[in-house]
C-alpha positions in Angstrom: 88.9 95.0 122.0 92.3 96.2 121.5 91.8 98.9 124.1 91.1 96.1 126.3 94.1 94.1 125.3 96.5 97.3 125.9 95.0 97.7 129.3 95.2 94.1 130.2 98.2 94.1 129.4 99.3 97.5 131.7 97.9 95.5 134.3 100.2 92.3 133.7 103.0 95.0 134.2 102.1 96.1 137.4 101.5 92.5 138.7 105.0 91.2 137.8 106.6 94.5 138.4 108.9 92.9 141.4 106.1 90.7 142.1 104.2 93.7 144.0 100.9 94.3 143.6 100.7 98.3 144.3 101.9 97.6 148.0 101.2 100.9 149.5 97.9 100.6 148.8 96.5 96.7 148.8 96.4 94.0 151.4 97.6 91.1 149.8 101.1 91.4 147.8 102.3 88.8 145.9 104.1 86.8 148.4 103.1 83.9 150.4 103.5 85.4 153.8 101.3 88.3 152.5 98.6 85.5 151.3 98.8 83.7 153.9 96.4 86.1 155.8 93.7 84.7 153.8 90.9 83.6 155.1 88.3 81.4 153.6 85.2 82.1 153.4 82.0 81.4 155.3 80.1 81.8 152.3 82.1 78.8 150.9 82.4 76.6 154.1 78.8 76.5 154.2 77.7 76.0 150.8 78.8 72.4 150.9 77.4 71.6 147.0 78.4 73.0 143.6 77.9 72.5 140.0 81.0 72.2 137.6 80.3 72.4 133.6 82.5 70.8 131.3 81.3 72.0 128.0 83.0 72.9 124.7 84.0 71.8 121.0 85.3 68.3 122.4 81.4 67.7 122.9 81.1 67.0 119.0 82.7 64.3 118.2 81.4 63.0 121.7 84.2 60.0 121.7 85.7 58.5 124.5 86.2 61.6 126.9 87.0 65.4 126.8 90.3 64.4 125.9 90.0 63.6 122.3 91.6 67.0 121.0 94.9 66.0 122.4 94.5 62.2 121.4 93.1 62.4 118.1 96.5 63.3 117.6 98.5 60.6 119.1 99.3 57.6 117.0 97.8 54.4 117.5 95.1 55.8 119.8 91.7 55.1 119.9 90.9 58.5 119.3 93.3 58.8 116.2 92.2 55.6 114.3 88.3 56.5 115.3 89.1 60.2 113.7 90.9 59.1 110.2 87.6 56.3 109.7 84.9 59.0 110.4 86.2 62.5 109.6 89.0 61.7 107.5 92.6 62.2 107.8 94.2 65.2 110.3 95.1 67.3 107.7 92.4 67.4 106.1 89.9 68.0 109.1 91.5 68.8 112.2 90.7 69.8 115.7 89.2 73.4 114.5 86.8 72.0 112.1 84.8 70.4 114.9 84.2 74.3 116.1 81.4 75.5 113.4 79.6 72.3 114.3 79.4 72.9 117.9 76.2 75.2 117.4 74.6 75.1 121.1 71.3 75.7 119.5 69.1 75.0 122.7 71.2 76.3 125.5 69.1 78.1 127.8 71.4 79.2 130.9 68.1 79.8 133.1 66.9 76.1 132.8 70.4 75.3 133.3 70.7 77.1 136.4 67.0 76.3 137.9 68.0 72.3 137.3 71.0 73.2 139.9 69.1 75.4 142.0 66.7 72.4 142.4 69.7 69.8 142.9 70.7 71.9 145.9 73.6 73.6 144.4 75.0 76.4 146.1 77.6 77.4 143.6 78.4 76.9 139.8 82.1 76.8 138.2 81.5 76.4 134.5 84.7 75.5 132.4 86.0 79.1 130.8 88.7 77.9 129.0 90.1 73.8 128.7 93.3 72.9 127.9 91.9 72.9 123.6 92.3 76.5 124.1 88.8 77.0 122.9 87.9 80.4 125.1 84.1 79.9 126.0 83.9 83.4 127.2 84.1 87.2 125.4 87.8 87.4 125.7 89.7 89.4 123.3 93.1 88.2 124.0 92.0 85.1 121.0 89.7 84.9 118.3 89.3 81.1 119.0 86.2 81.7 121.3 82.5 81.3 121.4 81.6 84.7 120.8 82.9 84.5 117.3 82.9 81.1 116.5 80.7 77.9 117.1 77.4 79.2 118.8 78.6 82.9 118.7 77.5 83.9 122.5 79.2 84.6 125.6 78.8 81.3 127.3 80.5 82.0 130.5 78.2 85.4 130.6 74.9 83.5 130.1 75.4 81.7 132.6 77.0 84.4 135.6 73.8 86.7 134.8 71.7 83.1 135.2 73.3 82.1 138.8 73.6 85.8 140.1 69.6 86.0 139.3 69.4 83.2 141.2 71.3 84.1 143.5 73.7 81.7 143.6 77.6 81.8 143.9 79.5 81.7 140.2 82.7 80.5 139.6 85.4 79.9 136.5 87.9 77.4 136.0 90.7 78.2 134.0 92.7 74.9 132.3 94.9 77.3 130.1 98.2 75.9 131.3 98.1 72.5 129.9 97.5 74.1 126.5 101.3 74.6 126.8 101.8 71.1 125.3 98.3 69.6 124.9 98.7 69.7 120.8 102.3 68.6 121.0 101.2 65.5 118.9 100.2 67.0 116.2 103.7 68.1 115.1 104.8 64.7 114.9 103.1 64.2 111.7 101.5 65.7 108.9 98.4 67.4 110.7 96.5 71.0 110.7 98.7 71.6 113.9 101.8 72.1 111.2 99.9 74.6 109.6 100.8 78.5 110.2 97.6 79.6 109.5 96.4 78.2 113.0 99.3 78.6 115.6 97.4 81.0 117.3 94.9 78.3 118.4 96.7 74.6 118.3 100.2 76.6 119.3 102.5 76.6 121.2 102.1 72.5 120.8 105.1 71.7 122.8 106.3 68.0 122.1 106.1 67.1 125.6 103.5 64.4 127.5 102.6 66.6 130.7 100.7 63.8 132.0 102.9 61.8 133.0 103.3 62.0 136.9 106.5 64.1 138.2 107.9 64.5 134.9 108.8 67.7 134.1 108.9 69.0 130.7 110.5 71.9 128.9 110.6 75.1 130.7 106.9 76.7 129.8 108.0 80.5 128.3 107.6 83.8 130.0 105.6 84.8 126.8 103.1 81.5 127.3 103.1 82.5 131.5 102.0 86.4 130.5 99.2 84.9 128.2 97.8 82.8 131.2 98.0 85.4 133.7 96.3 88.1 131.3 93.6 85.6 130.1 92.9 85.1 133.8 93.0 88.9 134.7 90.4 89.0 132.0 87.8 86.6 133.4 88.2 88.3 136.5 87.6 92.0 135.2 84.6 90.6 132.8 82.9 88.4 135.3 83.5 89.1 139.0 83.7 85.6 140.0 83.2 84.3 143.3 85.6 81.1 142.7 87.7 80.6 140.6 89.2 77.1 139.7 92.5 75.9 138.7 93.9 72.4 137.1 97.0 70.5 138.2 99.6 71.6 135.7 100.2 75.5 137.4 101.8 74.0 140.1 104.9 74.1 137.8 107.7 75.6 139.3 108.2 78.3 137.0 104.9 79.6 137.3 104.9 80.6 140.9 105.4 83.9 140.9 102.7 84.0 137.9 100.3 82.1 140.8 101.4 84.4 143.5 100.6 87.3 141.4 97.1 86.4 140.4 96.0 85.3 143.7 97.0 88.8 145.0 95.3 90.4 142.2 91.9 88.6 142.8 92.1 89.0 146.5 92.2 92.6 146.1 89.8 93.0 143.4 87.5 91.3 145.7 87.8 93.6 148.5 87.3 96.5 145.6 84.0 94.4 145.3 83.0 94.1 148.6 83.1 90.4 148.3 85.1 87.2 149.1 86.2 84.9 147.3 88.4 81.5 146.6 91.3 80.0 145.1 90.7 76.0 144.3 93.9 74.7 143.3 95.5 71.1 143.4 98.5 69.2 144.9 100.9 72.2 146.1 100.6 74.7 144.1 99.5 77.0 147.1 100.9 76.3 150.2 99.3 76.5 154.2 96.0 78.8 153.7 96.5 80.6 150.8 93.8 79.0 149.0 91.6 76.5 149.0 92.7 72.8 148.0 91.2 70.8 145.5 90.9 66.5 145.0 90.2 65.2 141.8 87.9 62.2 141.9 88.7 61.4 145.3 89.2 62.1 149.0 90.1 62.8 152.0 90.6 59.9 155.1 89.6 61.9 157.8 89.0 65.7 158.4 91.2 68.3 157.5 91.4 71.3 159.4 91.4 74.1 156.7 88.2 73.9 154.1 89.1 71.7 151.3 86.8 70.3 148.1 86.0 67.2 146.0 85.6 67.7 142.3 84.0 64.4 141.2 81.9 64.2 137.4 78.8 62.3 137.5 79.9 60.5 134.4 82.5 57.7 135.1 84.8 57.9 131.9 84.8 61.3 131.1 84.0 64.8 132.0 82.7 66.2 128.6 79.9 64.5 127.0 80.2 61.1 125.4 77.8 58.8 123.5 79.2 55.7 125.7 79.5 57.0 129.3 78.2 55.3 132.1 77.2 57.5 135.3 77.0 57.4 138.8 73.6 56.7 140.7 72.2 58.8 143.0 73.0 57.0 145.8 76.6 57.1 145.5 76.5 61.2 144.6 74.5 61.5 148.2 76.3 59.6 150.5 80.3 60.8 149.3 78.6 64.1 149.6 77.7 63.1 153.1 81.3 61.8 153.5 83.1 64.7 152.2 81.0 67.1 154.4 81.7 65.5 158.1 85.4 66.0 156.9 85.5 69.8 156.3 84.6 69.2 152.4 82.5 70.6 149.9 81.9 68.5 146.7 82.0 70.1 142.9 79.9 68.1 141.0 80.4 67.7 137.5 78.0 67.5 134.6 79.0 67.0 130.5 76.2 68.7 128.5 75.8 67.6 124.8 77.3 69.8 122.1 73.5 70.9 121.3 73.3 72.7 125.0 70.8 69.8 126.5 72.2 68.1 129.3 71.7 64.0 129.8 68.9 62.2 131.3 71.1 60.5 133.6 72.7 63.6 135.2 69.4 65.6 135.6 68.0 62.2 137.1 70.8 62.0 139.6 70.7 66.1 140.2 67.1 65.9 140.5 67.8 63.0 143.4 69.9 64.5 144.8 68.3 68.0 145.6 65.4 65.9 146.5 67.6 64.5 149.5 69.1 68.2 149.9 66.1 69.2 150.4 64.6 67.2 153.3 68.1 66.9 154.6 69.8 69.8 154.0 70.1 71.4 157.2 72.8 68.2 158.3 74.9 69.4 155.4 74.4 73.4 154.8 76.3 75.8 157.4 77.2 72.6 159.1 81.4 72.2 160.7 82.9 68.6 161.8 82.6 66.5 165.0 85.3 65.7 167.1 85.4 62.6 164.6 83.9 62.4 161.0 82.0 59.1 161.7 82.4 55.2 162.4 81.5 52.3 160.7 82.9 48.7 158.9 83.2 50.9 155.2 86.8 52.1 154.9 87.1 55.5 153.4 88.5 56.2 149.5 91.6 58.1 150.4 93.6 60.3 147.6 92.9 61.5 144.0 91.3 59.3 141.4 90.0 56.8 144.0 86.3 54.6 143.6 84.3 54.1 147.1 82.5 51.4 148.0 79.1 51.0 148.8 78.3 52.4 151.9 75.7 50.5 154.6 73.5 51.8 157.0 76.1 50.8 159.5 78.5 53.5 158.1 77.8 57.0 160.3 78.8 60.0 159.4 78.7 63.3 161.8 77.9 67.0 161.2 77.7 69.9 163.8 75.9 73.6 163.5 75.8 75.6 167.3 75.5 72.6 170.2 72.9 70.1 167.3 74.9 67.2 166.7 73.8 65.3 163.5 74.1 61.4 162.7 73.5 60.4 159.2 73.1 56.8 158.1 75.4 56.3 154.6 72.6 53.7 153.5 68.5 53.5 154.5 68.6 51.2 157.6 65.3 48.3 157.3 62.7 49.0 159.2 62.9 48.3 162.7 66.5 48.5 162.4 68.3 49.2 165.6 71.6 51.3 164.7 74.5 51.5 166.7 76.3 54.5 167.6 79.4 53.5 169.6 81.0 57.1 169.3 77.9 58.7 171.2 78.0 55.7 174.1 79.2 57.4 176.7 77.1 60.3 178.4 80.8 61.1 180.7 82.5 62.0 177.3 79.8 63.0 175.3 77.1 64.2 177.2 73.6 63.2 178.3 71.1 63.1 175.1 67.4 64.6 176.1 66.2 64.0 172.6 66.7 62.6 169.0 64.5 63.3 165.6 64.6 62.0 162.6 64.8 64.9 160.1 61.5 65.2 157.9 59.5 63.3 160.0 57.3 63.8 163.5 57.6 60.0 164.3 58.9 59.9 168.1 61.9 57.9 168.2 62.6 54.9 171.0 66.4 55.2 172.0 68.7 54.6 174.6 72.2 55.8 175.7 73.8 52.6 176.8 78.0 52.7 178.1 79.0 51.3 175.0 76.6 52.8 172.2 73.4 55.2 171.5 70.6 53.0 170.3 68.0 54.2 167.5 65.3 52.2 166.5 63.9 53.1 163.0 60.4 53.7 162.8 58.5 51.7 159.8 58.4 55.3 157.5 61.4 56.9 156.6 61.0 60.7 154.9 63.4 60.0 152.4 65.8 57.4 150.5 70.3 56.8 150.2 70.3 58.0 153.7 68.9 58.7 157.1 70.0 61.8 158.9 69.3 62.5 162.9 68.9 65.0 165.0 70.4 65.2 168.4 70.6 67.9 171.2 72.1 67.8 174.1 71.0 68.5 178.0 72.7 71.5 178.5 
């Protein structure tokens, strides 16, 4: 390990060295006119679905959300008063001592990874490292990790040999930043964060709350920025990701030639590998097409020309397990995917296993739904590009982060493309006999002239017309599957 630690950190040298990454020799330096000749990825524009894991200590104590590390610590909180009344006071049991209970005992990454194969997943972006600092992967840059403590395996490495087997895409997120004050709390009192003996896990505990929206906090230290860039160089070197995934906080402005350099490092590792791979990042903390942008529990209005992605939990209060959460159906999972697909989107779904390695009934009933969908459906969502327009319909669109949709009806159309097949899908069943209306498709001057429509998983011939002001379609009694209808439609060439 400390071979790998002098190494890593040779290779932190050469990244920052005047923010050139060996320029003789590698396509992308570590500027943004060099990144922006990225390109994304098929590979990822046509995957459409993923899997995102939020899994660690904060699964113990199971209270209120994946938050409770930070807010156990903050006075008056629910967290705080709920910690002193069932675990006693914070310096006498603290964050850490939540770690040797958090055994894992019946994670299996293959069942794991055959319940997302089965939903329709394409990808999977387990959570390397939140912003505890608890390192779920075989990193020797801390000795706060889960191959030496808690359940004492390499978490993250489970589950990349499980998806490549499967041959699925694999993915990391990295939340190390927020770290920077995310125990800041715990100073403000007598706590276990005071204590020497632990700096190296609650530290650096900067008194500072970084979530509160365009604040900005105490400059984050060059020595905290190397840590981050070398824990992230690690994950890289150890598991050859195809993805990997970054929170809010790095778009800090002192960290952008720390961003520039990794995405110039991973960008040329990758061609090393023979691969491609992506950047998911949120509000600017890469500009134009340097990577790939990221919305938090929300949306897009319309479609956005470059690739862009949803990341959305199933559970509605938090994204780590909880003994109170309440979850999304199936139905709504199905049709945002829909939406977020005729826009350009892909949608990272999130699941909160418990601290024993089982995941919830609810989320394997709504992944199970879902893949069932996915897999009559599929081919309207897989490989597929935008229409001219993303879809019609009396529903308006959630637009921005943290943003709830409505319920969608069968009279809310969405649109999705692959070669000259046009696809309609219906954001609700329509009744039987139902006639929909398709005003977008009205017009055979501007659209074209329609020799034939199916309904996806079905043989039932389809009446329909193409009137001047809409394309009729008259369901048929059976419909092959439930939350939505999708159609087929080619064109007279």
């Amino acid at each position: 390990m400390m071979y790998r630690r002098i190494f890593l950190a040779i290779q932190i040298s050469c990244l920052l060295l005047s923010g050139q990454i060996m320029a003789q020799q590698s396509k992308y330096q570590a500027t943004w006119e060099s990144l922006e000749k990225y390109k994304i990825p098929d590979w990822f524009r046509d995957a459409k679905f993923g899997i995102f894991i939020h899994w660690g200590i904060y699964s113990v104590p199971a209270f209120q959300n994946e938050w409770y590390p930070r807010n156990m610590y903050v006075k008056d909180s629910k967290e705080f008063k709920h910690h002193i009344e069932v675990y006693g006071p914070q310096n006498k049991f603290g964050y850490k001592d939540f770690i040797p209970m958090f055994k894992a005992q019946n994670f299996d990454a293959d069942k794991w990874v055959d319940l997302f194969k089965k939903a329709g997943a394409k990808y999977i972006v387990p959570v390397a490292e939140h912003h505890d600092g608890f390192a779920m992967y075989n990193t020797s840059l801390s000795r706060w990790n889960a191959v030496q403590m808690g359940p004492k395996r390499d978490i993250i490495g489970e589950l990349e040999k499980a998806s490549r087997k499967a041959n699925l895409y694999f993915g990391v997120s990295s939340h190390r930043i927020e770290h920077w004050w995310f125990f800041g709390e715990g100073k403000s009192f007598d706590s276990d964060v005071n204590d020497s003996a632990f700096a190296d896990f609650y530290g650096p505990a900067t008194p500072f709350d970084g979530t509160k929206a365009g604040v900005k906090g105490p400059l984050i230290s060059q020595q905290f920025m190397n840590d981050w860039l070398l824990r992230d160089v690690e994950l890289v070197n150890l598991y050859h990701p195809d993805l990997v995934w970054f929170d809010w906080w790095i778009d800090q402005n002192e960290m952008e030639p720390y961003r520039k350099s990794f995405a110039a490092f991973y960008y040329n590792q990758a061609i090393k590998w023979n691969k491609e791979v992506v950047i998911n990042y949120k509000h600017e903390a890469y500009p134009g097409h340097t990577a790939v942008l990221d919305l938090e529990r929300g949306k897009l209005a319309g479609i956005r020309q470059e690739a862009w992605q949803t990341d959305d939990a199933i559970g509605n209060n938090s994204w780590g397990f909880t003994n109170d959460n309440s979850f999304k159906s199936i139905q709504y999972v199905v049709t945002n995917l829909i939406d977020i697909v005729s826009k350009n989107g892909n949608l990272l779904l999130n699941i909160g296993p418990r601290s024993d390695g089982t995941i919830t009934e609810e989320e394997t009933n709504v992944l199970q739904g879902t893949g069932k969908w996915l897999a009559v459906n599929g081919e309207a969502i897989y490989g597929t590009r935008p229409w001219k327009i993303y879809g019609e319909g009396p529903t308006e669109s959630a637009s921005g982060e943290f943003q709830t949709q409505k319920p969608y009806t069968s009279k809310d159309i969405r649109f999705t493309t692959r070669g000259d097949t046009l696809y309609v899908i219906t954001l609700a069943s329509p009744g039987p006999g139902e006639i929909i209306h398709i005003h977008s498709l009205g017009s055979k001057e501007n659209n074209g002239t329609i020799y034939k429509i199916e309904i996806i998983g079905s043989n039932k011939i389809l009446k329909w017309s193409q009137g001047k002001d809409a394309l009729y379609i008259h369901t048929p009694e059976y419909l092959p599957s439930k939350n939505a209808t999708a159609f087929r439609i080619s064109f007279v060439r």
